[in-house]
C-alpha positions, 0 to 999 in steps of 0.5 A, a space after each residue: 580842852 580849849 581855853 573857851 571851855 576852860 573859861 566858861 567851865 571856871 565861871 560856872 565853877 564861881 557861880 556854884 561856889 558862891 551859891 554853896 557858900 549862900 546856901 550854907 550860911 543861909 542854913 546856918 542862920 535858920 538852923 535848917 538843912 534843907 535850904 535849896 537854892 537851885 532846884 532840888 531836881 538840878 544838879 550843876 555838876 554832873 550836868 557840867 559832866 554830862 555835858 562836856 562828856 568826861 570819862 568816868 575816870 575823870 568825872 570821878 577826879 573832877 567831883 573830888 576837885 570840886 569837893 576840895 575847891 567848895 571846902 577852899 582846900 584848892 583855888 579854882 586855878 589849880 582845880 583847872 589845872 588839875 582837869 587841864 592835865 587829867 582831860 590832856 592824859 586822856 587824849 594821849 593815851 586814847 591817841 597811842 
């Protein structure tokens, strides 16, 4: 994966951070669950699956990275990290 992929992916990774974050506190203030931010038929992160055409294998580590990322359990440098090496594995074993 090039580095211009890599850095347009980190950005749309903040943007959708910062909107999870707004949208739970925004939540917690109204005492509701059913505050939506983007629209309820938009789905960030398997469009940015979709788009980038991950292997099911990796979509599925990406979602749990992202996971972990949305709870602050990872930085955003290590979830990059992590896909970096996953999408390089692929390749090789794709190109044996």
């Amino acid at each position: 994966m090039d580095q211009q992929k890599l850095q347009l992916i980190s950005i749309i990774l903040k943007m959708v951070k910062d909107i999870y974050g707004k949208t739970i506190q925004l939540e917690e203030m109204f005492q509701s669950n059913s505050i939506h931010i983007l629209s309820r038929d938009f789905d960030p992160f398997n469009e940015l699956i979709n788009t980038l055409n991950l292997s099911q294998q990796t979509s599925t580590l990406f979602l749990e990275l992202v996971q972990l990322y949305l709870e602050n359990q990872m930085t955003l440098h290590e979830l990059m990290i992590e896909l970096e090496n996953q999408t390089m594995k692929e390749m090789s074993e794709t190109n044996v």
